[in-house]
N, C-alpha and C positions, 0 to 999 in steps of 0.2 A: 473239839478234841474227843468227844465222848462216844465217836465214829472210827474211832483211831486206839482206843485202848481199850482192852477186854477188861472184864472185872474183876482181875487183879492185878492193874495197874500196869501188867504188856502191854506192848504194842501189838496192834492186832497184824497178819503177816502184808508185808509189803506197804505199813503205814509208814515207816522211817528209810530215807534215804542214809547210805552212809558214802564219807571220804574217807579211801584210804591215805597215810602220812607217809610221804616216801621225802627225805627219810623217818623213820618213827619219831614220835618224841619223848628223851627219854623226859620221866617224871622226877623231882626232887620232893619227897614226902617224908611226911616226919612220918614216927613209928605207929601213932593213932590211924593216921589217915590213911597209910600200907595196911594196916588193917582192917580199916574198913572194907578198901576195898578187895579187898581177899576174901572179907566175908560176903560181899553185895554182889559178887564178879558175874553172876549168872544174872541176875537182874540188868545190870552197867551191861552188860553185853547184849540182852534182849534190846536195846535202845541202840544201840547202833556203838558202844565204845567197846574197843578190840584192845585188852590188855597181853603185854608178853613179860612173863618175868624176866630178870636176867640174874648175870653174876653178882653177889654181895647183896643179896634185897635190891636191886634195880629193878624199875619196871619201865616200859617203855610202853607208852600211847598209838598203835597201831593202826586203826581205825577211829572217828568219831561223827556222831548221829549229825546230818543236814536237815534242818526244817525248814521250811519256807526260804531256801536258797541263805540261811544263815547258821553259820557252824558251831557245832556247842562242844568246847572241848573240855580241858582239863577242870576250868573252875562250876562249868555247871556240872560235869563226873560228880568234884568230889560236894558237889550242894546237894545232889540227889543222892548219894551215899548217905550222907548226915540223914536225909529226910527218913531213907531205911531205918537208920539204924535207930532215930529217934522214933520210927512204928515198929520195933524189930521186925522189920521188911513185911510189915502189915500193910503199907500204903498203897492203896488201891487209884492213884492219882497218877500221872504223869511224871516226868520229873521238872520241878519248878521253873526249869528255863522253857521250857517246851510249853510251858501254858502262858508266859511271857510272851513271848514271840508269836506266839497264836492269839494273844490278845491285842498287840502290837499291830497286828498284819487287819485283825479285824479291822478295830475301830479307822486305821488308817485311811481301810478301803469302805466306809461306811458313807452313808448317804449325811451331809454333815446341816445344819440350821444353815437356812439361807439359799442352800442348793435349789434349784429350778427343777421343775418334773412337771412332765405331764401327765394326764386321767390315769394313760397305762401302768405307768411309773408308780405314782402312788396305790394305787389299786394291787400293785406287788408289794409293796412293802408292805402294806396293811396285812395280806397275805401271808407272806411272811413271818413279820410280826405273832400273827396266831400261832403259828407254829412254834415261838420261842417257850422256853420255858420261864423265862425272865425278860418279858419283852420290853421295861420301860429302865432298864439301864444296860449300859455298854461294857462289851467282855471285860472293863477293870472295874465293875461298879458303879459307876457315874451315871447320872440319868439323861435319857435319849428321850423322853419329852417334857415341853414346858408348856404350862397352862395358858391359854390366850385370854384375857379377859379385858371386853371392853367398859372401862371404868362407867365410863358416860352414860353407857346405855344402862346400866347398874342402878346410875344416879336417879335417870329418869323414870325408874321404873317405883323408884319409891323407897328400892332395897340399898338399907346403911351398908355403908364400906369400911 
């Protein structure tokens, strides 16, 4: 992700796909969350969501952001509004669904225990790996390696267990 937002939590240009809504959708919002994003609307809209006001406070959902071939509409909008408003638009992060889906898409497609490789293979991932900033767990936290030890040899060697 951190290839894809500048430091202050834009997207950097051409990181976000967007789908236009034909027809738009309109939004049913209480009066809190109309304004939030009234106040966030420049932010929401650097991410890929195209808001249009209409008649009597209607707004209608015109565009919204595509990540990894999966569409983030009204309820990630209005989770990443909340996130603004709770940093008054200090959040220098993504919006919460977008670091979901990219942790999602990671680990998915991640080399998993048990998987076969050969010399070449693991020699990348080691690779790799040096390159991470947090290399011994998986983009949700969870840990990507387990310790091997053979008891036995342990035993014999004289060292208590």
């Amino acid at each position: 992700l951190q290839a894809t937002v500048d430091t202050h939590g834009a997207p950097v240009d051409g990181g976000v796909e967007q789908r236009r809504l034909s027809p738009p959708t309109r939004l049913t919002l209480t009066p809190r969350e109309h304004a939030l994003l009234h106040c966030h609307r420049q932010r929401l809209e650097q991410w890929g969501w195209v808001l249009r006001e209409g008649r009597e406070s209607a707004v209608c959902l015109e565009a919204q952001p595509v990540i990894q071939s999966v569409d983030l509409g009204q309820k990630a909008m209005l989770e990443y509004a909340e996130v603004l408003e709770a940093t008054s638009g200090g959040s220098t992060l993504g919006p919460p669904a977008v670091l979901r889906v990219l942790a999602s898409k990671a680990c998915r497609r991640a080399v998993m225990f048990g998987d076969a490789l050969d010399l070449s293979q693991c020699q990348n991932v080691i690779h790799a790996l040096a390159q991470c900033e947090l290399p011994f767990q998986c983009a949700h936290g969870r840990p990507t390696l387990v310790p091997l030890i053979d008891l036995g040899s342990l035993e014999r060697a004289g060292r208590p267990i």
